[in-house]
NUDREN-469895 format. One line per 2 residues: for each residue x, y, z of N, C-alpha, C, O. Coordinates in nm, 4 decimals, decimal comma. Last residue first. Example, Ala and Ser with C-alpha at 12.3 -4.5 7.8 and 13.67 -1.06 7.14 Angstrom:
1,2850/-0,2250/0,7080/1,3670/-0,1060/0,7140/1,2900/0,0030/0,7870/1,3409/0,1138/0,8039  1,3190/-0,5690/0,7800/1,2300/-0,4500/0,7800/1,3200/-0,3300/0,7800/1,4236/-0,3319/0,8465
***
This chain:
-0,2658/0,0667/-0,0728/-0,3068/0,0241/-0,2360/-0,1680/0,1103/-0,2830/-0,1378/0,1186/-0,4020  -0,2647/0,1507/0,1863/-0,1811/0,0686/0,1498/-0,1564/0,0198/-0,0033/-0,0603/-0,0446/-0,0455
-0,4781/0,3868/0,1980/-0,3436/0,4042/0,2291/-0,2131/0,3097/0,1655/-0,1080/0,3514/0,1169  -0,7026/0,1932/0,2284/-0,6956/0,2854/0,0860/-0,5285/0,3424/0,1065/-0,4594/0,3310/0,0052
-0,6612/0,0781/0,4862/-0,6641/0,0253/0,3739/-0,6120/0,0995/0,2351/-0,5166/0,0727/0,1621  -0,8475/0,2695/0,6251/-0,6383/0,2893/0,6318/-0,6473/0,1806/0,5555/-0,5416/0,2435/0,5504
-1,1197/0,2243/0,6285/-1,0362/0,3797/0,5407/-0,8440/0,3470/0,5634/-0,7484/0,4067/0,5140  -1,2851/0,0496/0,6795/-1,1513/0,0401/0,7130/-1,0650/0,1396/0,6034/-0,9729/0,1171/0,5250
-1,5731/0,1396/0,6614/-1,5358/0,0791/0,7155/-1,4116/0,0337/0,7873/-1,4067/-0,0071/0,9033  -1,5162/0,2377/0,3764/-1,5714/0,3183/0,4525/-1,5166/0,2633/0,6294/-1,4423/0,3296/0,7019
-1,4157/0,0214/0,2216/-1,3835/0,1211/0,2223/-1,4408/0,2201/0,3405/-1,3479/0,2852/0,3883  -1,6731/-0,1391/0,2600/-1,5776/-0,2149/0,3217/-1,4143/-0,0775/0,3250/-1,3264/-0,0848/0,4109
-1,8392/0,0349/0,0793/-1,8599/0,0114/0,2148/-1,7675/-0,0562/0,2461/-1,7590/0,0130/0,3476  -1,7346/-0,0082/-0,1716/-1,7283/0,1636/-0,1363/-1,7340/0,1042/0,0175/-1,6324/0,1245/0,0840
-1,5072/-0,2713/-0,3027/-1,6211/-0,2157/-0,2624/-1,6362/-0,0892/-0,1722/-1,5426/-0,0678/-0,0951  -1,2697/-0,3494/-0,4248/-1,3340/-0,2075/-0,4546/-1,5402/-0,2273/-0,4549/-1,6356/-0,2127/-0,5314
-1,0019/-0,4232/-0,2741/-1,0913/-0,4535/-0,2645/-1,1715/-0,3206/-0,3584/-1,1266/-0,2061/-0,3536  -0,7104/-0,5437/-0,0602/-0,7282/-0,5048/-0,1513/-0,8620/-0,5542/-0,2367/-0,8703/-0,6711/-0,2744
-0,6588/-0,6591/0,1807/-0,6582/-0,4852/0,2002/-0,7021/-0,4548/0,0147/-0,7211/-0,3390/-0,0225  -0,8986/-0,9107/0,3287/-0,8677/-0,8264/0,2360/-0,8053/-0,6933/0,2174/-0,8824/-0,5988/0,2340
-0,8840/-1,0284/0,6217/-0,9199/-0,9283/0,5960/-0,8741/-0,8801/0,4367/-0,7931/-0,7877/0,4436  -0,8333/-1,3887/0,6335/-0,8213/-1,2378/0,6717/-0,8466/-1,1454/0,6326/-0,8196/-1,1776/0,5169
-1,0521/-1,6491/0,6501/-0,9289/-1,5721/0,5596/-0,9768/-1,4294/0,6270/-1,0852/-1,3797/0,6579  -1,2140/-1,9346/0,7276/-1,2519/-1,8077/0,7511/-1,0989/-1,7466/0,7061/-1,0124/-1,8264/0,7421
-1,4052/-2,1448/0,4929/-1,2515/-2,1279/0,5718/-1,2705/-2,0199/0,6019/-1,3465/-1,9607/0,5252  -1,6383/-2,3893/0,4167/-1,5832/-2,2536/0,4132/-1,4789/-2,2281/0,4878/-1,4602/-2,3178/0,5699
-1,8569/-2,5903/0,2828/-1,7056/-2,5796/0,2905/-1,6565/-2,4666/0,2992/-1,6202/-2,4177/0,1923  -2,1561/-2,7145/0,3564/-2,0852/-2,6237/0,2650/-1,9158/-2,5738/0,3469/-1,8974/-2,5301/0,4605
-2,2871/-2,9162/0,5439/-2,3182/-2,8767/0,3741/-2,2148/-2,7637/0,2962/-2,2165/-2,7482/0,1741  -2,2056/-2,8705/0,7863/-2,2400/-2,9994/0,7557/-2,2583/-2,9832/0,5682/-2,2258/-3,0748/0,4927
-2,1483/-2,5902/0,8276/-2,0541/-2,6690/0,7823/-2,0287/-2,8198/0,7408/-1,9306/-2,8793/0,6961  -2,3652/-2,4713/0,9520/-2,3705/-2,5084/0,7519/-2,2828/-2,5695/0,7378/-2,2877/-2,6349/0,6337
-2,3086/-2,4506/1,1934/-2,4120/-2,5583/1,1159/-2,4344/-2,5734/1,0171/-2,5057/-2,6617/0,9695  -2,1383/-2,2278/1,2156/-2,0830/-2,3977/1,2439/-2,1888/-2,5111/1,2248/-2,1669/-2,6317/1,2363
-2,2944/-2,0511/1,0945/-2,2099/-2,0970/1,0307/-2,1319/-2,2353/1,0622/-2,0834/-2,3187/0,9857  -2,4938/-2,0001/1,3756/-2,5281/-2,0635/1,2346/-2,4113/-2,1024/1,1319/-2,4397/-2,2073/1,0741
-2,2435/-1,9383/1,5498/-2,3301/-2,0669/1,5711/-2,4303/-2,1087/1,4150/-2,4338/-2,2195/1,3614  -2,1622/-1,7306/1,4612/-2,0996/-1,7888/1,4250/-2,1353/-1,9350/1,4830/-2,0630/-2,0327/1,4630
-2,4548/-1,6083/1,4994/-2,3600/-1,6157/1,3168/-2,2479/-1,7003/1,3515/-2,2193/-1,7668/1,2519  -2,4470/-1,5992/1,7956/-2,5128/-1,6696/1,6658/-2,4819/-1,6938/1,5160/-2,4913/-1,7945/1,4457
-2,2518/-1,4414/1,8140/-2,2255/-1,5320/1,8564/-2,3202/-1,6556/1,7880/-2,2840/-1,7648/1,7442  -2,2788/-1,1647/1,7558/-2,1806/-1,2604/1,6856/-2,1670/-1,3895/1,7107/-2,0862/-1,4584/1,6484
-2,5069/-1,0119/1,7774/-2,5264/-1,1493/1,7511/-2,4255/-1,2327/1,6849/-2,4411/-1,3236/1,6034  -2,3769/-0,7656/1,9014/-2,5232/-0,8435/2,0155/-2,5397/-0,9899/1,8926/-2,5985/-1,0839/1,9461
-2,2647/-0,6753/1,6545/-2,2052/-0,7101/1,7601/-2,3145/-0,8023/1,8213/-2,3277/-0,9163/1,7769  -2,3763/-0,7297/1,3587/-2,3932/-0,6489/1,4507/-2,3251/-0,7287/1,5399/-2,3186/-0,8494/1,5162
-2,1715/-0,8307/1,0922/-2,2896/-0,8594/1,1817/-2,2629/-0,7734/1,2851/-2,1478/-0,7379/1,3105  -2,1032/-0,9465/0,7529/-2,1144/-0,7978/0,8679/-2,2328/-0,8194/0,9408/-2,3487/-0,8272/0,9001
-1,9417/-1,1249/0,6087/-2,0430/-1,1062/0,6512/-2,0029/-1,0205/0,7571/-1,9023/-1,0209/0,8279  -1,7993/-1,1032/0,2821/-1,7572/-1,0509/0,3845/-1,9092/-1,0806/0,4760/-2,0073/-1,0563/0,4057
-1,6566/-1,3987/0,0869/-1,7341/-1,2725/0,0906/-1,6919/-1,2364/0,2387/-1,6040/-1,2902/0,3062  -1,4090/-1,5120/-0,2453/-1,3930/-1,4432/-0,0527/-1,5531/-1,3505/-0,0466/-1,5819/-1,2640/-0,1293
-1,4063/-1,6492/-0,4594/-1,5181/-1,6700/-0,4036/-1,4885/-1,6042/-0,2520/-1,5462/-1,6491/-0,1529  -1,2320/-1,5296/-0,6284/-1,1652/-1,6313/-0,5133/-1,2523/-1,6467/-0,4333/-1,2137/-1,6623/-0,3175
-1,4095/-1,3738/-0,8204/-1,2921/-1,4806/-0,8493/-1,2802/-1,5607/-0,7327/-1,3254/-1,6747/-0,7433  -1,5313/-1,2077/-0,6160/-1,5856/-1,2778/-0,6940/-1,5069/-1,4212/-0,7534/-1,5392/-1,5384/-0,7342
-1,4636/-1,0764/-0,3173/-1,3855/-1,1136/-0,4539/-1,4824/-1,2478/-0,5599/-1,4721/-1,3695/-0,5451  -1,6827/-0,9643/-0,1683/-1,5282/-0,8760/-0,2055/-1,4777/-0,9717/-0,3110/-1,4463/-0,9106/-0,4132
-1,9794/-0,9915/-0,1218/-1,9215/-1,0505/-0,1906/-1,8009/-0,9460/-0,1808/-1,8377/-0,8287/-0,1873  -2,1030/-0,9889/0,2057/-2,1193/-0,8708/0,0484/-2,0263/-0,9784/0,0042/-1,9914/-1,0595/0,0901
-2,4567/-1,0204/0,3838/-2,3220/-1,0632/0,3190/-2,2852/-1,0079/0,2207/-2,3652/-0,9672/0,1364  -2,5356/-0,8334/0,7254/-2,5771/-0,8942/0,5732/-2,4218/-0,9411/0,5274/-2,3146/-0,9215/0,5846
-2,7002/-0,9971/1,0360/-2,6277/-0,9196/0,9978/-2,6348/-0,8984/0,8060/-2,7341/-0,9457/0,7505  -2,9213/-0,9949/1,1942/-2,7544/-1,0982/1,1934/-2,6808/-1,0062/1,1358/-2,5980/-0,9393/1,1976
-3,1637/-0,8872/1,1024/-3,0567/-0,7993/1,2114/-2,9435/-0,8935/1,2462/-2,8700/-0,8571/1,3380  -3,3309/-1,1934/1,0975/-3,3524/-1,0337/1,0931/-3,2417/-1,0046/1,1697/-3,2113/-1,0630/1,2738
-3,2316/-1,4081/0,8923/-3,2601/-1,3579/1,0332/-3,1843/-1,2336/1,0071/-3,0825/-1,1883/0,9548  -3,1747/-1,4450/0,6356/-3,3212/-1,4378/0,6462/-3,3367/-1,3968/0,8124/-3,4456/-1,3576/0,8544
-2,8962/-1,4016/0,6070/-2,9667/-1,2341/0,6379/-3,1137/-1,2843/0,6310/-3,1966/-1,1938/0,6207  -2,8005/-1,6182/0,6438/-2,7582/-1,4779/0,7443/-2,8190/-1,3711/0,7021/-2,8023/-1,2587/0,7493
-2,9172/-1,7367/0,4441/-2,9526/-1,8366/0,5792/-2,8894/-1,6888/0,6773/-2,9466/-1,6660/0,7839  -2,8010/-1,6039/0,2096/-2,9943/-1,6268/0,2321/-2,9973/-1,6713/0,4208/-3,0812/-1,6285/0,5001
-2,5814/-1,6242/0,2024/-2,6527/-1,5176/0,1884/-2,8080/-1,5092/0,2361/-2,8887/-1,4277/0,2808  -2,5628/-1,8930/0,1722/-2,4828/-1,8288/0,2973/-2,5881/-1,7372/0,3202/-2,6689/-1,7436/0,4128
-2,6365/-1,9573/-0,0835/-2,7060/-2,0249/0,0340/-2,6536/-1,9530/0,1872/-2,7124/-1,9695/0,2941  -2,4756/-1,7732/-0,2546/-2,6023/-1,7263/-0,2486/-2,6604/-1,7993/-0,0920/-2,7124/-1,7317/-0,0031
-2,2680/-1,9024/-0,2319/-2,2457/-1,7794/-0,1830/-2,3896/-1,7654/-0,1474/-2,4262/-1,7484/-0,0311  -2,2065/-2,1505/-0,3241/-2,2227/-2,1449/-0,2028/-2,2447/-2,0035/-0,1380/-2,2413/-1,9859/-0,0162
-2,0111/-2,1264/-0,5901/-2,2319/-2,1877/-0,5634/-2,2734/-2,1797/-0,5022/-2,3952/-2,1859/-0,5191  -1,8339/-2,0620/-0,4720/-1,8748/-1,9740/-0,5947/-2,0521/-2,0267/-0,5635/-2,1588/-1,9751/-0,5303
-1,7095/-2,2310/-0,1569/-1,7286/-2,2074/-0,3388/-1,8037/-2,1291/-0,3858/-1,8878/-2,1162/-0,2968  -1,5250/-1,9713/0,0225/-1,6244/-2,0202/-0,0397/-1,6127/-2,0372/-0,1348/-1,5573/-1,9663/-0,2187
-1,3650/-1,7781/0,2830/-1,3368/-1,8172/0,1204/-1,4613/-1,9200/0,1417/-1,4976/-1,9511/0,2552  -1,4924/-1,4895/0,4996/-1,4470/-1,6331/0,4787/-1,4302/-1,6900/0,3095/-1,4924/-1,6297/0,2221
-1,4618/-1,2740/0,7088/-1,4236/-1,2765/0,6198/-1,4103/-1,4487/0,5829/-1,3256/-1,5200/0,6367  -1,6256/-1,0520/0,9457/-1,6555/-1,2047/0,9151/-1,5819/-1,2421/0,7983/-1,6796/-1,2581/0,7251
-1,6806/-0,8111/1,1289/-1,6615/-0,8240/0,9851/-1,5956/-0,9639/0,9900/-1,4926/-0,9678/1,0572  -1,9179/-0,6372/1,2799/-1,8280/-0,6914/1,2736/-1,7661/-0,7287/1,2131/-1,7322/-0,6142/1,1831
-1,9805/-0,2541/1,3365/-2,0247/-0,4161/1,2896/-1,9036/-0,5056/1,2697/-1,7946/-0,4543/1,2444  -2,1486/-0,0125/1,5273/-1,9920/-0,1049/1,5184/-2,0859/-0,2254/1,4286/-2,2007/-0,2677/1,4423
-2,3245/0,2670/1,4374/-2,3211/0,1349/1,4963/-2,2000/0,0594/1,4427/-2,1603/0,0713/1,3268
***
């Protein structure tokens, strides 16, 4: 299955409330953290509900401050590896 990949910066305190509000609905999709430091996570959502994730995210924006940022090529999580294998090329 295709998923989508959602890349946005966040504060550090704000990760967990993301985390909880996109994956308490079933099958949105889940959130991984890629940079701890620069608070960047990744949300991965099934195609059939990008449109909701990005309707729930334009409603947290009343409470939490996020910017959507490009794709990370540099990263050491195994699944975001898997995902975009020509990455590992550019390191």
């Amino acid at each position: 299955m295709d998923l989508i990949d959602i890349y946005l910066r966040v504060e550090r305190a704000d990760i967990e409330l993301i985390k909880f509000i996109i994956e308490s609905y079933e099958e949105f999709g889940i959130v991984r953290t890629i940079d701890r430091k620069k608070a960047i996570i990744v949300i991965l959502v099934v195609p059939d509900f990008i449109d909701h994730t990005w309707a729930a995210l334009e409603s947290l924006r009343e409470h939490i401050d996020w910017h959507e940022v490009p794709r990370p090529t540099e990263h050491d999580d195994w699944l975001m590896e898997k995902m975009h294998p020509e990455d590992k090329n550019e390191l």
